[in-house]
N, C-alpha and C positions, 0 to 999 in steps of 0.2 A: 501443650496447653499454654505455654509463658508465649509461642507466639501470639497466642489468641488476644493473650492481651496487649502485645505489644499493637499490633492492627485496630484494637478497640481504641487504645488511646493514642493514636496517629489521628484514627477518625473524629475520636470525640475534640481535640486538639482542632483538627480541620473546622468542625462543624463549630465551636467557640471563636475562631475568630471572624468564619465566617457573620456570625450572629451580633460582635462586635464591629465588624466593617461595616455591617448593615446601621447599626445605630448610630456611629459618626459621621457615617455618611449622609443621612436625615439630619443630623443636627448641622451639619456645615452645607449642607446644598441645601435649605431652607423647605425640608421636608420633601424633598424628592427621594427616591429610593433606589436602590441599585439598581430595581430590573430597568425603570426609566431611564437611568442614568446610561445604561447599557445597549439600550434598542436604541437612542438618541444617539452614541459614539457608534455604534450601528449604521444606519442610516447615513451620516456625514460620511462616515468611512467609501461604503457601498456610492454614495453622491460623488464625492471625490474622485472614485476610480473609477467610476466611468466619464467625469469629466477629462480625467487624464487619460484614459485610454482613445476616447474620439480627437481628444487635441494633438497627441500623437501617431497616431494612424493615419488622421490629414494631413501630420508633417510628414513622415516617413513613408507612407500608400506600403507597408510591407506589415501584416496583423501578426505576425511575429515578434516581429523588432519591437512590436504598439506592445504587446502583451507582455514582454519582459521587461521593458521600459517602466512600464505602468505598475507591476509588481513591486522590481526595486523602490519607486517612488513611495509606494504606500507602506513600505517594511519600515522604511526610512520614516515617514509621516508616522505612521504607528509608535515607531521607536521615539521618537521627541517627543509624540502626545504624551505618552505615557511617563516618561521620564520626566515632565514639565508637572505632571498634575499631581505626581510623590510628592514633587518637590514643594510644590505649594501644599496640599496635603500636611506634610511634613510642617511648615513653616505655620499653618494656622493653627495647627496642634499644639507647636509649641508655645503660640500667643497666647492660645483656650487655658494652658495649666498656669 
């Protein structure tokens, strides 16, 4: 039973800050909302990699080398977007209090 509730308040835990990511996220991106927010870094993402994967594939002519190439780029890409936008995140946070 005590697991039961350990898993109830993991989830409820999850689904509050979910519910609070959701509303600073509206108030600092001028009423845009996660899922927007989400299919938009979507979208670039998916644009991205396959710009990078035809621009490498024309350099290399080997869809191997294009495919793993184009992978590490976008992990990398992924990795600084995301570390850039805590960061800012963070920093407007701190302006707002």
């Amino acid at each position: 039973m005590k697991r039961l509730w350990i898993f109830k308040g993991y989830f409820k835990n999850i689904r509050r800050n979910m519910i609070l990511n959701s509303y600073y996220t509206e108030k600092m991106k001028d009423g845009k909302s996660m899922k927007a927010s989400f299919f938009r870094l979507d979208i670039y993402y998916h644009n991205s990699s396959i710009i990078f994967l035809i621009t490498i594939f024309n350099s290399t002519k080997d869809i191997l080398w294009a495919i793993i190439l184009t992978t590490v780029l976008m992990l990398i890409y992924l990795f600084g977007l995301i570390t850039w936008k805590n960061r800012t995140r963070i920093k407007k946070d701190r302006h707002n209090k």
